[in-house]
C-alpha positions as CSV (number, residue, x, y, z in Angstrom):
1,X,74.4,182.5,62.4
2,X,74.2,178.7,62.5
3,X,70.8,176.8,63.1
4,X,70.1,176.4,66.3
5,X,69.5,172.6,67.1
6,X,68.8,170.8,70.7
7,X,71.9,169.9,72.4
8,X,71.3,167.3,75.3
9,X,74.7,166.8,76.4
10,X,76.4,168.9,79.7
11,X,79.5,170.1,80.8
12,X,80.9,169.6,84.1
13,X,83.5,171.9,85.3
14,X,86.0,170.6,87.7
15,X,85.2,172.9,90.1
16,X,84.1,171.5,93.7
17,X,83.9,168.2,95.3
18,X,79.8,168.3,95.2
19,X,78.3,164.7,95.1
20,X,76.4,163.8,91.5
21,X,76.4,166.3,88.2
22,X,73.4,168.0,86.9
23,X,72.5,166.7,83.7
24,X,69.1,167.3,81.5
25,X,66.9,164.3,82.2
26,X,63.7,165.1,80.4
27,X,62.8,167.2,77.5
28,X,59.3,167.6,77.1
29,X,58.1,168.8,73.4
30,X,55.2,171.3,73.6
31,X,55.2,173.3,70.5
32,X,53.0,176.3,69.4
33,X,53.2,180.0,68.4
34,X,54.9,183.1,70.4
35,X,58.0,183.4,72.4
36,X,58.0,182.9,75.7
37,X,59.5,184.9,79.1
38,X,59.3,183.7,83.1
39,X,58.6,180.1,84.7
40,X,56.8,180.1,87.8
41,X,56.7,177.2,89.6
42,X,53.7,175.6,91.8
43,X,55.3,173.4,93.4
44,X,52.3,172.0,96.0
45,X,50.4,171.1,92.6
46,X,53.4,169.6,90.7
47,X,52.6,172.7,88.0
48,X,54.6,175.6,85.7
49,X,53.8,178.7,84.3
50,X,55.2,179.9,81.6
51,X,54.3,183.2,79.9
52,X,53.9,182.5,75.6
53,X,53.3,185.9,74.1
54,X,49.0,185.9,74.0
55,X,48.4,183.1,76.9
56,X,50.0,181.4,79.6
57,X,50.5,177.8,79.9
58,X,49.9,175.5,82.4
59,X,52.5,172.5,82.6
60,X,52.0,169.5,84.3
61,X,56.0,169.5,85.6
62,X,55.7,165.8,86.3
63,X,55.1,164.3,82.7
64,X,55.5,167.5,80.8
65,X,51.3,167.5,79.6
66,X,50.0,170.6,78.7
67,X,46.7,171.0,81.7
68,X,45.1,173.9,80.5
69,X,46.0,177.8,79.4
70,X,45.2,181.4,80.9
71,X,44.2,183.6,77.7
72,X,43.2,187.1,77.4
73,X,46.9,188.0,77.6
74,X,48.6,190.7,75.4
75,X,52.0,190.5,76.2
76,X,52.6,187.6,78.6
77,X,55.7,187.9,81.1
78,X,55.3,186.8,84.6
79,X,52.8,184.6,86.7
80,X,52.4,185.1,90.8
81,X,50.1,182.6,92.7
82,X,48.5,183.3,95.7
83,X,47.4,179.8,96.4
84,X,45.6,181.6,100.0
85,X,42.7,183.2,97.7
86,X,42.8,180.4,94.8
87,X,44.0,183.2,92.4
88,X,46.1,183.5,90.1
89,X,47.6,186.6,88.3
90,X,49.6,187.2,85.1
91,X,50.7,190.4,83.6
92,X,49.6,191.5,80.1
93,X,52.5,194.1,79.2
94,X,51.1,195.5,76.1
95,X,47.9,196.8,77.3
96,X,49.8,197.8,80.8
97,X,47.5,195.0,82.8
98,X,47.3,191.7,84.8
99,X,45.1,189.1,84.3
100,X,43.3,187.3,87.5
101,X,42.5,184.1,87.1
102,X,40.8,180.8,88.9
103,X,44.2,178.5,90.0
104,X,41.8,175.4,89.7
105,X,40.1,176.1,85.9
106,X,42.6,178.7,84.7
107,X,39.3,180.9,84.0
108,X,39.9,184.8,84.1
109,X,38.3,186.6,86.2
110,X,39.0,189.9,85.5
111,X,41.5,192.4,84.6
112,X,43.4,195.3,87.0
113,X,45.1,198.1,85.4
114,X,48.6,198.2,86.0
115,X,51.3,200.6,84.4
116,X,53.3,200.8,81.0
117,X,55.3,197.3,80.3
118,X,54.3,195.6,83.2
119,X,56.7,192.4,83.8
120,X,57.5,190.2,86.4
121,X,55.4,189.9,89.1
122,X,55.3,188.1,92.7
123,X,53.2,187.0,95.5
124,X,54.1,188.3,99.3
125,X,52.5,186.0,101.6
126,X,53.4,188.3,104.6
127,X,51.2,191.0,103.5
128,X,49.3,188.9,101.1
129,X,49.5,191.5,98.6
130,X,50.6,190.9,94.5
131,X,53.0,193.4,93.2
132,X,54.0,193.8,90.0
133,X,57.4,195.0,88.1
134,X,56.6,197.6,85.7
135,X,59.7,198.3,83.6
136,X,58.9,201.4,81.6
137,X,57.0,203.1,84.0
138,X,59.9,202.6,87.1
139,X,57.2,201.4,89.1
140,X,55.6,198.2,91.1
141,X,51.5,198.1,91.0
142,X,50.2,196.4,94.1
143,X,47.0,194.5,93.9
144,X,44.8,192.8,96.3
145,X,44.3,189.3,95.6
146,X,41.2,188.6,97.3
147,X,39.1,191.5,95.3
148,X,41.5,191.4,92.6
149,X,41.6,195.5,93.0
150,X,44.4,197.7,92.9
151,X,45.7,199.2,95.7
152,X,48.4,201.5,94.6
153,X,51.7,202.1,92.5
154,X,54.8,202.6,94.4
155,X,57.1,204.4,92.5
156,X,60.9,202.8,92.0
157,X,63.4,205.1,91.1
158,X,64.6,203.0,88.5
159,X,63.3,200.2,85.6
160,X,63.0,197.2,88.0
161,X,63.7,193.5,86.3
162,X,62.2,190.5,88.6
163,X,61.8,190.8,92.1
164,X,61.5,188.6,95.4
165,X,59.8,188.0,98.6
166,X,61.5,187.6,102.0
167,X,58.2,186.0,103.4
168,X,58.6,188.7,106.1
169,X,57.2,191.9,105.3
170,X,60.1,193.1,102.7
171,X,60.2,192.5,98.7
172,X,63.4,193.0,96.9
173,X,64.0,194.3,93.0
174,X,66.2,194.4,90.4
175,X,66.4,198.5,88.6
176,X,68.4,197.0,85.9
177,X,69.1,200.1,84.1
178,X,70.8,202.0,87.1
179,X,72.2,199.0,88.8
180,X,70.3,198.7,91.9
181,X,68.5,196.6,94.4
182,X,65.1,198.1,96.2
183,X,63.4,197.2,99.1
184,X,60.1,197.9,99.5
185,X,57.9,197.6,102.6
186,X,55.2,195.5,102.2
187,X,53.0,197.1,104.5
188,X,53.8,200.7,104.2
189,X,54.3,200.5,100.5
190,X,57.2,202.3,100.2
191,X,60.6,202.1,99.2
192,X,62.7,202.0,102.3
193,X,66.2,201.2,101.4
194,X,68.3,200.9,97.9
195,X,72.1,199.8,97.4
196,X,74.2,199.4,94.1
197,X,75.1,196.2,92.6
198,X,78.7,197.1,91.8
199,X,80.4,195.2,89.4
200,X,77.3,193.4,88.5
201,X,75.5,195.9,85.6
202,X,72.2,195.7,84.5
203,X,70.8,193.1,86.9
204,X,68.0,191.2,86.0
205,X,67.3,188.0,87.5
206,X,67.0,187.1,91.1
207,X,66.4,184.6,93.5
208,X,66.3,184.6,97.2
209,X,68.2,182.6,100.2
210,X,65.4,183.5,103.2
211,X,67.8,181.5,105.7
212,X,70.8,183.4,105.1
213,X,69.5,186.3,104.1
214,X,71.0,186.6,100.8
215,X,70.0,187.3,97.3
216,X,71.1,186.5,93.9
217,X,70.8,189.4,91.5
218,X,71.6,187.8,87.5
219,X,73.6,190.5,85.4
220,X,73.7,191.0,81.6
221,X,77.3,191.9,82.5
222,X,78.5,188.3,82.9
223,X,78.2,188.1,87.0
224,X,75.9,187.4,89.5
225,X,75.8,189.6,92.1
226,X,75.1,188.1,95.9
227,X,74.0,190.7,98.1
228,X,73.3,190.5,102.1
229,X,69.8,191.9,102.2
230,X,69.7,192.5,106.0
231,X,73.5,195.0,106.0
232,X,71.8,196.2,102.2
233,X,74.9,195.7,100.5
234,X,76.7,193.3,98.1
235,X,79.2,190.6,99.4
236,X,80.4,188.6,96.0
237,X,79.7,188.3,92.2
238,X,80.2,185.0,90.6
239,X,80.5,184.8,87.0
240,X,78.2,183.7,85.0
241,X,77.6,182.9,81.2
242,X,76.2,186.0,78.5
243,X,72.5,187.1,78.6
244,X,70.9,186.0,81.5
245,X,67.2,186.3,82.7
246,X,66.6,183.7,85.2
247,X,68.1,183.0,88.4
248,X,67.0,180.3,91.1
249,X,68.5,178.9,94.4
250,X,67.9,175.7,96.3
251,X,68.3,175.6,99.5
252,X,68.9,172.2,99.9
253,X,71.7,171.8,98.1
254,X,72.9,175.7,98.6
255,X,73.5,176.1,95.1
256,X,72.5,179.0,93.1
257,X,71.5,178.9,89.3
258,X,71.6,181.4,86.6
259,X,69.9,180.5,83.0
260,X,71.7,181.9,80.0
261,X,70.9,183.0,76.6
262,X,74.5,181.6,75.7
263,X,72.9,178.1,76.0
264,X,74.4,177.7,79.4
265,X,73.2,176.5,83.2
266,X,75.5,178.3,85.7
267,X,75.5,176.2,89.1
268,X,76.9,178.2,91.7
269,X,77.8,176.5,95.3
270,X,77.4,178.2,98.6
271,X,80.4,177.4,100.7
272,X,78.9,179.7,103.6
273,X,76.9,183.0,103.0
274,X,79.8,185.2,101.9
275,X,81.6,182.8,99.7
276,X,80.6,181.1,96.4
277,X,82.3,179.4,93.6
278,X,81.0,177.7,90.1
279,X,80.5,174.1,90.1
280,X,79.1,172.9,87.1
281,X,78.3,174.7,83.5
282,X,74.9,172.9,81.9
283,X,75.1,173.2,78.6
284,X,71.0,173.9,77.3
285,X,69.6,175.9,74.6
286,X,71.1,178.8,73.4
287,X,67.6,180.3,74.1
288,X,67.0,178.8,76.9
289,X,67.3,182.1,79.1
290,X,64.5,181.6,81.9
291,X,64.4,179.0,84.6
292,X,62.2,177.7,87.2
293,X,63.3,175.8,90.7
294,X,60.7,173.4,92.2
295,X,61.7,173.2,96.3
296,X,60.4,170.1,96.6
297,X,61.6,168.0,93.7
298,X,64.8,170.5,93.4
299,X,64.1,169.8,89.6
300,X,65.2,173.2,87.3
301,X,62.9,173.7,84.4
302,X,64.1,176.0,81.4
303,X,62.1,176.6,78.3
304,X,63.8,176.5,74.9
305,X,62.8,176.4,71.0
306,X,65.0,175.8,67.9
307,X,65.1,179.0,65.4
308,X,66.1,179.8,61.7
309,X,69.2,181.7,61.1
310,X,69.5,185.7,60.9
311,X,69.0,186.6,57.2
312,X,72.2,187.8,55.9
313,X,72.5,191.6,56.0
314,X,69.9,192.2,58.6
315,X,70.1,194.6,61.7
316,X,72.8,194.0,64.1
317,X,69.9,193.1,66.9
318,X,67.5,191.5,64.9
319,X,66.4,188.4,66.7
320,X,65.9,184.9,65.0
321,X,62.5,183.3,63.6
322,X,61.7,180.4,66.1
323,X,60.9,177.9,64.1
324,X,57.0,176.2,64.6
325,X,56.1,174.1,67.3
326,X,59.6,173.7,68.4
327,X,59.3,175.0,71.9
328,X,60.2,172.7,74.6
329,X,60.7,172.8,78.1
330,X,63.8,170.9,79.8
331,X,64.5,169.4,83.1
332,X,67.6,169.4,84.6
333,X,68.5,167.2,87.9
334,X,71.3,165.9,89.5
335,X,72.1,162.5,89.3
């Protein structure tokens, strides 16, 4: 395997008639230890999240300075901010937790027990409620975010991925290892409808269209999957490029993204709810895997790092040695 290296240039497909290409406009150097998993924008404060391994950090999305870190973390995925009680919370998969935290200081504030290899995790505003993805345990962990308390674990069927919020009572999943989308009840707490992806195996990623009613489910098997979340069913897959783990969508453009581990930025047009085509291919980091969207800006974020080849002669799945204090996060707008 060849040595990674940053590669700044982009690929535009021929594809669709869309006004300006996207095209990385900033790549902000932040360095320091551990891998790194989900971006979570805060987009009312200019501000990312990004899980690193023992912490998460706290990026000023504006300039690219580092404002402050969330530690206490053993296994950092996935942030969810609940800007309505000043908390934040981030999970800490290897000791099956989250982390609640003070959204001004970054100060924890205490810890809730979750469930084995807790994940993602999300913030309903409908029901004002935190709920939590945990992989190995097929289950989501709900927590209040004003006591920071948990309030029960819904169980899933299935190994849910990342997972949305309609902003009206329902929250959608990934189960990545039997193919399906869940919805949950918000209020109720329990699971109320489920549909295959089809074609699209192994979903991981999503993002949500609230208007349309529409979400984009991110599959390992080279698609993303669009489904209609009102009829429960899926209308389209788009392909995508190899190993993806972060989808977003923008309303006001109506494209769709999906963040691959190929080194790839999938942009994905909506022509009208049902029907979708590719109009651009980014090319990133060929770790650059996760993705952020602000609303406001319509900026994409993706985290990325340089690494040292694969030793000869070792293990088939063996990942790479990043190598130190090459971590970077890159922006990515249209121009």
């Amino acid at each position: 395997m060849r040595r990674l290296s940053l590669i700044m240039a982009f690929v535009a497909a021929p594809l669709g008639a869309q006004s300006g290409s996207y095209q990385i406009t900033h790549t902000y150097p932040l360095g320091g230890t551990g891998g790194w998993d989900y971006l979570v924008m805060d987009a009312p404060h200019h501000r990312v999240f990004i899980g690193r391994a023992d912490r998460v950090m706290v990026v000023d999305e504006q300039n690219g300075k580092l404002l402050g870190e969330v530690t206490g973390i053993h296994g950092a995925h996935g942030t969810a901010i609940a800007e309505r009680t000043g908390h934040g919370f981030a999970t800490s998969g290897d000791d099956s937790s989250v982390v609640m935290f003070d959204l001004k200081t970054f100060k924890t504030l205490g810890k809730v027990r979750a469930a084995e290899d807790a994940d993602a995790i999300i913030y309903d505003p409908a029901s004002n409620r935190v709920f939590t993805f945990n992989g190995d345990a097929h289950s989501s962990t709900v927590i209040d975010p004003v006591a920071g308390k948990l309030v029960t674990n819904i169980d899933l069927g299935g190994k849910p991925e990342y997972g949305a919020s309609a902003g009206d009572g329902k929250v959608y999943a990934n189960l990545t290892d039997i193919s399906e989308v869940v919805e949950i009840d918000a209020q109720t707490l329990k699971v109320t409808r489920r549909w295959s992806t089809g074609a699209c195996k192994n979903p991981v990623a999503m993002a949500i269209d609230t208007t349309n009613q529409r979400l984009f489910s991110g599959c390992r098997s080279g698609v993303m999957a669009v489904s209609d979340y009102r009829a429960g069913k899926v209308v389209t897959t788009v392909p995508i490029g190899a190993g993806t783990d972060g989808a977003g969508f923008d309303p006001a453009s109506g494209n769709a993204f999906a963040s691959n581990a190929d080194g790839t930025l999938t942009v994905i047009h909506q022509d009208s709810p049902d029907t979708y085509h590719v109009v651009q291919i980014v090319k990133t980091l060929p770790s650059s895997r996760n993705l952020g969207v602000d609303p406001v800006t319509h900026a994409i974020f993706l985290a990325g790092a340089k690494f040292e080849p694969v030793p000869a002669g070792a293990p088939a799945r063996q990942r790479p040695t990043m190598i130190p204090d090459s971590f970077v996060v890159l922006v990515v707008e249209r121009k």
